[in-house]
C-alpha positions in Angstrom: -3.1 -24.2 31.8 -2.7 -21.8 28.9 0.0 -23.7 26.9 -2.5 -26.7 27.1 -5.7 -24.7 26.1 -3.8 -23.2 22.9 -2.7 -26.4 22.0 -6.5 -27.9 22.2 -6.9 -24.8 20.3 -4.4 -24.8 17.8 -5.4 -28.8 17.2 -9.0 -27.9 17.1 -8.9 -24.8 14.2 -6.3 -27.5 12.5 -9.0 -29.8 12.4 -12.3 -27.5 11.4 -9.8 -26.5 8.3 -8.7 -29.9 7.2 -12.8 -30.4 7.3 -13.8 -27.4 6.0 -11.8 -28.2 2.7 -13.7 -31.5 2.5 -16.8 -29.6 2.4 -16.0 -26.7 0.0 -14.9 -29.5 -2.7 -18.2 -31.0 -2.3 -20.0 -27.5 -2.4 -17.4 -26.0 -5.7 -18.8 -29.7 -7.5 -21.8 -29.3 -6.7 -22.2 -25.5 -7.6 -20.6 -26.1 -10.7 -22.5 -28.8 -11.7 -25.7 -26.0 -11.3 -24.3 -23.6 -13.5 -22.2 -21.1 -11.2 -18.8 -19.8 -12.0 -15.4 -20.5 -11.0 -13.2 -17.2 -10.3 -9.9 -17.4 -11.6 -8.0 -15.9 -7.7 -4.3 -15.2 -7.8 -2.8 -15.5 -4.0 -5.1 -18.3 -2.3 -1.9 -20.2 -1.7 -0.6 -17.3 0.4 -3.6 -16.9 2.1 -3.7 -20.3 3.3 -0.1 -20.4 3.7 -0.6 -17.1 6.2 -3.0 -18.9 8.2 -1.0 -22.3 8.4 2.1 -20.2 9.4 -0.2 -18.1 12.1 -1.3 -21.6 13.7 2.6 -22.9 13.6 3.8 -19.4 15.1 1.0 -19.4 17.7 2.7 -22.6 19.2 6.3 -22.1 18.7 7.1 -18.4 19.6 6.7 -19.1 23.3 8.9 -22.0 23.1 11.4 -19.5 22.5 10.2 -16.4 23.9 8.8 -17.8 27.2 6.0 -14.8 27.3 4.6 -14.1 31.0 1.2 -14.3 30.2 -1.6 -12.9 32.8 -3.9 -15.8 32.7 -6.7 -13.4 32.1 -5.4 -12.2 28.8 -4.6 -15.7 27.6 -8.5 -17.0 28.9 -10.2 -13.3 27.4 -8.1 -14.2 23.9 -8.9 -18.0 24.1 -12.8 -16.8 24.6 -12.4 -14.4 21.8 -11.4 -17.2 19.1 -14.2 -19.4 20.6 -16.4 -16.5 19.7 -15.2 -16.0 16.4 -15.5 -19.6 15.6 -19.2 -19.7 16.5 -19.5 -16.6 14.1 -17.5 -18.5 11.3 -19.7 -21.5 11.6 -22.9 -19.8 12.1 -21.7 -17.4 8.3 -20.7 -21.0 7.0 -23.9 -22.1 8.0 -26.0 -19.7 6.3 -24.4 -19.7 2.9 -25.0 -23.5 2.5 -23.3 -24.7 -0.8 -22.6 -21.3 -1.3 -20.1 -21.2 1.0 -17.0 -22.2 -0.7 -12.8 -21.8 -0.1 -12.4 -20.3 -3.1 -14.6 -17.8 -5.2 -17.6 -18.9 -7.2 -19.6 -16.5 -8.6 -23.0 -18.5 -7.4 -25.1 -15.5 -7.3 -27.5 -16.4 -9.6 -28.6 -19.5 -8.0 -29.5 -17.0 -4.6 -28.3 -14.5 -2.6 -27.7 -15.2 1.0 -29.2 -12.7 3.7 -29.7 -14.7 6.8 -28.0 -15.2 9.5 -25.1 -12.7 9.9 -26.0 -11.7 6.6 -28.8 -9.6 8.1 -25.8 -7.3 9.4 -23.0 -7.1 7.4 -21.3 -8.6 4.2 -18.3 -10.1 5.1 -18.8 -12.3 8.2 -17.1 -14.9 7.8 -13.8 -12.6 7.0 -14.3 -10.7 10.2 -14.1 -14.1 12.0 -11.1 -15.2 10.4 -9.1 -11.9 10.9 -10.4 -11.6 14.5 -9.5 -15.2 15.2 -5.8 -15.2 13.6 -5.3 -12.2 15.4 -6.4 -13.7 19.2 -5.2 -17.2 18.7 -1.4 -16.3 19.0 -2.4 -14.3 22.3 -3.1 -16.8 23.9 0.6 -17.5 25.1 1.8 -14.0 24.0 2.8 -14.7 20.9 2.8 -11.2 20.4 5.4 -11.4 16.9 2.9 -14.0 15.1 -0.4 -11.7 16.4 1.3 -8.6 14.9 3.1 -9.9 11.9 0.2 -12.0 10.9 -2.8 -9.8 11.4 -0.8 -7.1 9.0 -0.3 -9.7 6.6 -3.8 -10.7 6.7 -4.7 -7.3 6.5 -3.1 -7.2 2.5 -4.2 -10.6 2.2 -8.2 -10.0 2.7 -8.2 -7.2 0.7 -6.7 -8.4 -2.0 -9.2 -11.1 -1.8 -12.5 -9.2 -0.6 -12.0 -7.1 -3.6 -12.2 -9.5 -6.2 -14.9 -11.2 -4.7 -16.8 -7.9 -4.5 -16.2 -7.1 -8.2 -17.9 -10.3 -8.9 -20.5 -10.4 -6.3 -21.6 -6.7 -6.9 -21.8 -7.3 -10.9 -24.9 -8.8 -9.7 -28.5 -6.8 -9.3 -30.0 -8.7 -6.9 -26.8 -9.2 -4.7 -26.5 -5.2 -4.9 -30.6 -4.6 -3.5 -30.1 -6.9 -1.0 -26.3 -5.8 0.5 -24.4 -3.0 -0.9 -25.9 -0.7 1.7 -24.6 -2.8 4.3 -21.3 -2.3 6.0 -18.5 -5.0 5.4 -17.7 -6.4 8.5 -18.9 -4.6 11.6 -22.6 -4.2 12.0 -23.7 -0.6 12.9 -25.7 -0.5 15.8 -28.8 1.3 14.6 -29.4 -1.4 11.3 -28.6 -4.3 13.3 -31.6 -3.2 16.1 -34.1 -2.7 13.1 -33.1 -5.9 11.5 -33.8 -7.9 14.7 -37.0 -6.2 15.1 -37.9 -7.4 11.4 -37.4 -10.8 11.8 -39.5 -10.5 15.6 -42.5 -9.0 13.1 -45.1 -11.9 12.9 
């Protein structure tokens, strides 16, 4: 049962990806074409080579390790990348043609503070990380969960803190989200920004 669900899943994030490139050419031409700026990124090739080699380790390190997985870690992981697709989709979702593979300094056509926005910065990052981290657990691929989430670890910073540098060099991207945390919501904001948006 697990070996077939990773699969599904496996073929499933393989998919969204091969998609989601689709889209973020469509959104970099058209955000160019409005006036944004491309950001000249060292190490995107790693990064997506890190998550292609996650997805590739997620399915072949039980071939060889034959893992005795308790079927409710494997259904509790497989539930967790579930949830941290819906979280990826719903951060994709909010940045509209912002949203984009690479990073494009789009600021001044908007900044986005909708969605999971309200709470924290990064979103979108926190979904990726939490999902290349759970995926491989589903069949105890412990190695790939380990290995990769460390790698990942360098990777995203590397990467969150160029985007910052560009994203902050912006006033009204500062008023609107430097006080907010980068991935995890705290508890107290996240309660008073749901009781905003209940105000009529």
């Amino acid at each position: 049962m697990l070996t077939v669900l990773l699969v599904a899943l496996v073929a499933l994030l393989a998919v969204t990806r091969l998609l989601e490139l689709r889209v973020s050419r469509r959104h970099r031409q058209a955000l160019l074409r409005s006036g944004a700026r491309p950001v000249e990124e060292r190490g995107f090739l790693v990064m997506v080579s890190l998550h292609v080699g996650v997805l590739v380790g997620a399915l072949v390190e039980p071939l060889v390790t034959r893992p005795a997985v308790p079927l409710w870690l494997g259904l509790t992981a497989a539930a967790g990348v579930v949830g941290a697709n819906v979280l990826r989709l719903a951060a994709i979702r909010s940045l509209g043609e912002h949203w984009n593979v690479r990073v494009i300094d789009s600021t001044a056509l908007g900044v986005v503070s909708s969605g999971p926005y309200r709470f924290v910065r990064h979103p979108n990052y926190a979904a990726v990380f939490l999902e290349l981290l759970l995926l491989p657990l589903v069949q105890g691929a412990w190695f790939t969960a380990v290995l990769g989430s460390v790698l990942h670890v360098f990777v995203l910073r590397r990467r969150i803190l160029l985007e910052e540098a560009v994203l902050m060099a912006h006033p009204a991207y500062r008023a609107a989200m430097s006080d907010k945390p980068r991935f995890f919501p705290r508890l107290w904001r996240a309660d008073a920004a749901l009781a905003q948006t209940e105000k009529p």
